[in-house]
C-alpha positions as CSV (number, residue, x, y, z in Angstrom):
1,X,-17.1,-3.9,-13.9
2,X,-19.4,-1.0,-13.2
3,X,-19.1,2.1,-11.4
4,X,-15.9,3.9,-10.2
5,X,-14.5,3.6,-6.8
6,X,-13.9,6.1,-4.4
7,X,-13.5,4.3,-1.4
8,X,-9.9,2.4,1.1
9,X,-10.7,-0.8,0.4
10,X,-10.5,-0.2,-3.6
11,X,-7.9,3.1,-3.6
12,X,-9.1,5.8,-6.4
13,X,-7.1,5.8,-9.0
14,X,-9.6,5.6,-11.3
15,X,-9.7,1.9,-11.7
16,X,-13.1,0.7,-12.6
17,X,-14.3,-1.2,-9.7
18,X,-17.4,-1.7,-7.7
19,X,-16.1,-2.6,-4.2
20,X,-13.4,-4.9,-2.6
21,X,-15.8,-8.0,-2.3
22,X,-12.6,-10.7,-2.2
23,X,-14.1,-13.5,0.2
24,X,-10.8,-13.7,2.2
25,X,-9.2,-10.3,3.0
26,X,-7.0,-9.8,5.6
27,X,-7.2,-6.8,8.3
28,X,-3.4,-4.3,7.2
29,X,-2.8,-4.4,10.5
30,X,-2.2,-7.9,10.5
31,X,-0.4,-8.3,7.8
32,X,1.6,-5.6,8.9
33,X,2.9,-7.1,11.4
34,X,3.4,-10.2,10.2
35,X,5.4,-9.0,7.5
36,X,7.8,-6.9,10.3
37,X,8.4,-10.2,11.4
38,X,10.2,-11.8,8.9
39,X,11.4,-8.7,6.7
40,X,13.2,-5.5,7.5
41,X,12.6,-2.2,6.1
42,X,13.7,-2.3,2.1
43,X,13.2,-6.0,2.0
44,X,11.1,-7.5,-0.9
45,X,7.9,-9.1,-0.5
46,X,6.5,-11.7,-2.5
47,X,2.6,-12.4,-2.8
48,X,1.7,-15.7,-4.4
49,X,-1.8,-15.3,-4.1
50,X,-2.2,-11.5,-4.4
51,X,-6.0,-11.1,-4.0
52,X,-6.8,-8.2,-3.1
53,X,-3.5,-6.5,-2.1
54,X,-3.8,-6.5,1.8
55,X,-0.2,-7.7,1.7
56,X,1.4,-5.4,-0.7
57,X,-0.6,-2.0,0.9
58,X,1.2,-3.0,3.9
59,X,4.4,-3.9,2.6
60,X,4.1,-0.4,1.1
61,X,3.1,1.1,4.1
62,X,6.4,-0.4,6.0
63,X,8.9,0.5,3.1
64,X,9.5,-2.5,1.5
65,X,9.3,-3.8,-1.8
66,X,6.7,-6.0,-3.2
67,X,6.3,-8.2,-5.6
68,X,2.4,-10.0,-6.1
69,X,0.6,-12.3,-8.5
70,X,-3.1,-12.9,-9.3
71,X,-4.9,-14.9,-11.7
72,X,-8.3,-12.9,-11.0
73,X,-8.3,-9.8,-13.6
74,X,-11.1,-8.1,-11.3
75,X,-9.4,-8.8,-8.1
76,X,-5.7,-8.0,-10.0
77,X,-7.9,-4.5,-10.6
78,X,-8.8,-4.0,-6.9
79,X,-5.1,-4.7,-5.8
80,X,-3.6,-2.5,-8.0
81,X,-5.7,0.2,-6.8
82,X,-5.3,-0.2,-3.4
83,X,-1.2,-0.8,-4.0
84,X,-1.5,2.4,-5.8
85,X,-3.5,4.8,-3.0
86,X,-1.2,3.5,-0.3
87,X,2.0,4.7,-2.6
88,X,0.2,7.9,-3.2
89,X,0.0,8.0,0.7
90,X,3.3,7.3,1.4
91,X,4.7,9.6,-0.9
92,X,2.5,12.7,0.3
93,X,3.8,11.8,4.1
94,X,6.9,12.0,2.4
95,X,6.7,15.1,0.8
96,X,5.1,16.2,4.2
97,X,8.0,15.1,6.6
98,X,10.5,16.8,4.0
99,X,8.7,20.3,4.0
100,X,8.2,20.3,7.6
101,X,11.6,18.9,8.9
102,X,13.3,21.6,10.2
103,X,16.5,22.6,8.9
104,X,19.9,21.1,10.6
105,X,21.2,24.9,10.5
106,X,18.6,25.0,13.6
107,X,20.5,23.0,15.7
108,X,24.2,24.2,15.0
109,X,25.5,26.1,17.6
110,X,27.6,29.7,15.6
């Protein structure tokens, strides 16, 4: 597996992958919201067929749990990756709300 990636489809955490070439990957926003159909927020998951993670980077994304298998090391590789940025991501918007939220002693009245 030459060449580290640096690009969405992959992540970057320093995985050593050359590009997300699964034959079958599914557009987030789709599995977004098929996921929000059947799951609420801090629901689990589950991935039979992980591939390249489009199901658990949006299952991330909408604050549930996930669970995923794959029997593909190089695609297993390319999933954990992209599982990994979109955590990354989620915890920096996070971080981000929490710094910038503004305090409740704003809004009580002395």
């Amino acid at each position: 597996m030459p060449g580290r990636v640096n690009n969405p489809y992959a992540g970057n955490s320093g995985i050593e992958i050359q590009h997300n070439h699964h034959p079958t990957v599914k557009p987030l926003s789709l599995m977004r919201y098929l996921i929000t159909l059947v799951t609420r927020e801090g629901a689990t998951v589950l991935d039979p067929f992980l591939g390249s993670g489009s199901t658990g980077v949006a299952a991330v994304q909408l604050g549930r749990s996930f669970v995923g298998c794959e029997n593909d090391a190089e695609y297993f590789a390319i999933a954990q990756a992209r599982i990994e940025h979109a955590v990354r991501q989620v915890a920096e918007a996070i971080c981000q709300d929490l710094l910038f939220a503004p305090r409740v002693e704003q809004f009580v009245e002395q």
